[in-house]
C-alpha positions as a Python dict, from the first residue, in 0.01 Angstrom:
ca = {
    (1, 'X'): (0, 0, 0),
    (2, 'X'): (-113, -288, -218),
    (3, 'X'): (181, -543, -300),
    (4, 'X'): (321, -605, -644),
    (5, 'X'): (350, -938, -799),
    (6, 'X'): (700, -851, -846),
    (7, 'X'): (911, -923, -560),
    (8, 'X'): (1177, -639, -668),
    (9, 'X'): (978, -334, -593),
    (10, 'X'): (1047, 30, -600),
    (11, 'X'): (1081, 41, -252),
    (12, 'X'): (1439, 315, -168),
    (13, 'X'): (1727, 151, -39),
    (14, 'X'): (1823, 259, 284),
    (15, 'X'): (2221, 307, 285),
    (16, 'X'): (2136, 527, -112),
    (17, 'X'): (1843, 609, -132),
    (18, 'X'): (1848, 455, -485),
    (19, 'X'): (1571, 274, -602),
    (20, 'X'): (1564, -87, -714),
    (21, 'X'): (1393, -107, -1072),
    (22, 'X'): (1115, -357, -1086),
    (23, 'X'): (1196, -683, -1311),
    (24, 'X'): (983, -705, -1662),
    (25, 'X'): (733, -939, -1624),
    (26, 'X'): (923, -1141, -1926),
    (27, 'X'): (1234, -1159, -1764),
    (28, 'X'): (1427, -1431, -1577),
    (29, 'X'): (1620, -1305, -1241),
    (30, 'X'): (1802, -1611, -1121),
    (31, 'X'): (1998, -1604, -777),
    (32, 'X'): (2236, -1830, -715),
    (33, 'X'): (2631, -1921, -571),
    (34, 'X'): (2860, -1954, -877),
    (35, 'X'): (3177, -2024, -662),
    (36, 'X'): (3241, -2296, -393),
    (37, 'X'): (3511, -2072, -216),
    (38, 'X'): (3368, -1863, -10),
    (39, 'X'): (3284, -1932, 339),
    (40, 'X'): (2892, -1893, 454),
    (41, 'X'): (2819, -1574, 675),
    (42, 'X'): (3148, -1388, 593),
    (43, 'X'): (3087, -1207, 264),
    (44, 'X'): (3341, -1009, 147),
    (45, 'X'): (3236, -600, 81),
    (46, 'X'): (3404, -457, -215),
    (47, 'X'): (3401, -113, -283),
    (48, 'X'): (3558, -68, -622),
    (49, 'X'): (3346, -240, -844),
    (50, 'X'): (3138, -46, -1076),
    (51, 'X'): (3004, -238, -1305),
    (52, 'X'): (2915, -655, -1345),
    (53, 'X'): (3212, -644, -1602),
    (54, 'X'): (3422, -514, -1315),
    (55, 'X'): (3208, -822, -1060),
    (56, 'X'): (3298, -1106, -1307),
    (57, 'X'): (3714, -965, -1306),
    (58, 'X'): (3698, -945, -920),
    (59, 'X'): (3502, -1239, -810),
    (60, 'X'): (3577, -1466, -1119),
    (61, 'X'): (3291, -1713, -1030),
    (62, 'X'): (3319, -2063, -1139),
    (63, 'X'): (3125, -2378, -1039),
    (64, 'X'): (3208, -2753, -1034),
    (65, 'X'): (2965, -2992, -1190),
    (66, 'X'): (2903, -3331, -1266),
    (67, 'X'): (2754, -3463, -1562),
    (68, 'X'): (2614, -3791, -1618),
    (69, 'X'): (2708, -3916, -1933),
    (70, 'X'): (2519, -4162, -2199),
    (71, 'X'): (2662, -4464, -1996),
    (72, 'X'): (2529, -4324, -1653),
    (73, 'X'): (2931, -4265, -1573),
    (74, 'X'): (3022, -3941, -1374),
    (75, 'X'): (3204, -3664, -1589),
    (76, 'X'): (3340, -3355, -1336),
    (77, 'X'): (3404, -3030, -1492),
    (78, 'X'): (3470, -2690, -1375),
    (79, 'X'): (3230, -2421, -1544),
    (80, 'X'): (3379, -2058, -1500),
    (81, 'X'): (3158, -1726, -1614),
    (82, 'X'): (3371, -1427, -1739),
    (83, 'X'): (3031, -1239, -1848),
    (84, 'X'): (2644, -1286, -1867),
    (85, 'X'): (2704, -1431, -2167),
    (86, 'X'): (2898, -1723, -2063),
    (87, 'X'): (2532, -1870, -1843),
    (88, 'X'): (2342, -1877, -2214),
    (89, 'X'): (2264, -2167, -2341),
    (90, 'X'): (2050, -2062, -2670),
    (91, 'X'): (1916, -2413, -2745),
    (92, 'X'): (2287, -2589, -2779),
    (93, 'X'): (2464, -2251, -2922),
    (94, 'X'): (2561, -2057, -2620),
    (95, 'X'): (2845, -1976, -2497),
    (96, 'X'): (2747, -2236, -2145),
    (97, 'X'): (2771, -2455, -2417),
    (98, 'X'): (3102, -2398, -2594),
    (99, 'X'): (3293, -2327, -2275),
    (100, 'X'): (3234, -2671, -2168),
    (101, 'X'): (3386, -2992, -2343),
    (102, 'X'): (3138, -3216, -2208),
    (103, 'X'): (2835, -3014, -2320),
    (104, 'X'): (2974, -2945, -2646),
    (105, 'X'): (3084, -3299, -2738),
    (106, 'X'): (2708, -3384, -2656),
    (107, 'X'): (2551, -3123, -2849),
    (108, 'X'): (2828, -3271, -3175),
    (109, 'X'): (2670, -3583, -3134),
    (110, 'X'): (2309, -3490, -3116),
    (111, 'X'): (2339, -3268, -3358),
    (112, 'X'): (2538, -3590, -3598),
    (113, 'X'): (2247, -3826, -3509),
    (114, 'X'): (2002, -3548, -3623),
    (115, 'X'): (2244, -3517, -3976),
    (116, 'X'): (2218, -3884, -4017),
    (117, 'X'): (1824, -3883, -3926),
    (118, 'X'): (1786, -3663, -4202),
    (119, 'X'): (1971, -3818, -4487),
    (120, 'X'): (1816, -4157, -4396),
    (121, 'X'): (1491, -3936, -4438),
    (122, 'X'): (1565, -3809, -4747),
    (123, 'X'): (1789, -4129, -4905),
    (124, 'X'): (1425, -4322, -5047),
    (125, 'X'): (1662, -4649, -5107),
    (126, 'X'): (1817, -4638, -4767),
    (127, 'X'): (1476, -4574, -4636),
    (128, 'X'): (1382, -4869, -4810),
    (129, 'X'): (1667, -5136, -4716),
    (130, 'X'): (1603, -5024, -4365),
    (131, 'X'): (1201, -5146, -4377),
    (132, 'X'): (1305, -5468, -4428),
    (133, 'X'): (1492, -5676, -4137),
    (134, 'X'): (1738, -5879, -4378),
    (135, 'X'): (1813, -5563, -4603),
    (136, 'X'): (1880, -5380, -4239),
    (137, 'X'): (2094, -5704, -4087),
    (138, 'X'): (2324, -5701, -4382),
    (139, 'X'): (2345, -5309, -4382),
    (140, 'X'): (2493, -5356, -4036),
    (141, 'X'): (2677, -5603, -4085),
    (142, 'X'): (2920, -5366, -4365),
    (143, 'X'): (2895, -5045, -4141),
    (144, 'X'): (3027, -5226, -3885),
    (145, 'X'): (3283, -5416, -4071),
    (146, 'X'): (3352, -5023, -4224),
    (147, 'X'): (3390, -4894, -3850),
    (148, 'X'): (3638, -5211, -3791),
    (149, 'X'): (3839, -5099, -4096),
    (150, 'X'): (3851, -4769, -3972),
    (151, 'X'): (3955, -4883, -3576),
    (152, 'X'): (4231, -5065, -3727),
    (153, 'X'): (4368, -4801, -3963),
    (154, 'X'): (4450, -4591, -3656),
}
């Protein structure tokens, strides 16, 4: 019997006689430990779960990561999954994304630096003051007296 380049195959399992459905050659199948708690070699056998819905309520799995931050600073957070949908990431609009403060004050300021990129893009006079170094100087020197205004105010 020649081997498929699947590693799922239809071969029957042997306590159901079910088979296992081979994975679409444009899929993703990723494996891993999404909780800390549980102690190696003692899994725990659960009989009334019937569906992943019913695996996410049981097993609630979360996962504790650290993220380095734009300073190279630790940040620790604690991710936790209540459905598939909560491992998508979608390019910054996921729901991995929005369930975690750190991500999603990351993805705010990327995407602010990319709303700023583009006005300064499309502004032709601020393009302008910014090609030359004493027009750019003295435009720093009033956005940060502006952002010193602004410090103090609170």
């Amino acid at each position: 019997m020649a081997m498929k380049e699947n590693f799922i195959s239809m071969a029957p399992d042997e306590e159901s006689s079910a088979k296992v459905s081979l994975i679409d050659q444009n899929k993703t199948l990723m494996i891993d430990q999404y909780t800390s708690d549980v102690d190696a070699g003692n899994p725990e056998f659960v009989e009334d779960i019937e569906n992943i819905n019913d695996a996410f309520e049981h097993f609630k799995p979360k996962v504790e990561v650290t993220f380095t931050d734009e300073e190279g600073g630790s940040v620790d957070e604690t991710l936790h999954f209540g459905e598939l949908r909560d491992f998508e990431a979608q390019g910054g609009k996921g729901r991995l994304v929005q369930n975690s403060p750190f991500l999603s004050g990351t993805k705010e300021k990327i995407d602010t630096n990319v709303k700023i990129r583009k006005s300064i893009e499309q502004n032709r006079k601020l393009r302008d003051i910014l090609k030359e170094a004493g027009s750019r100087e003295e435009l720093k020197e009033v956005l940060q007296s502006m952002l010193d205004e602004l410090k103090a105010a609170e």
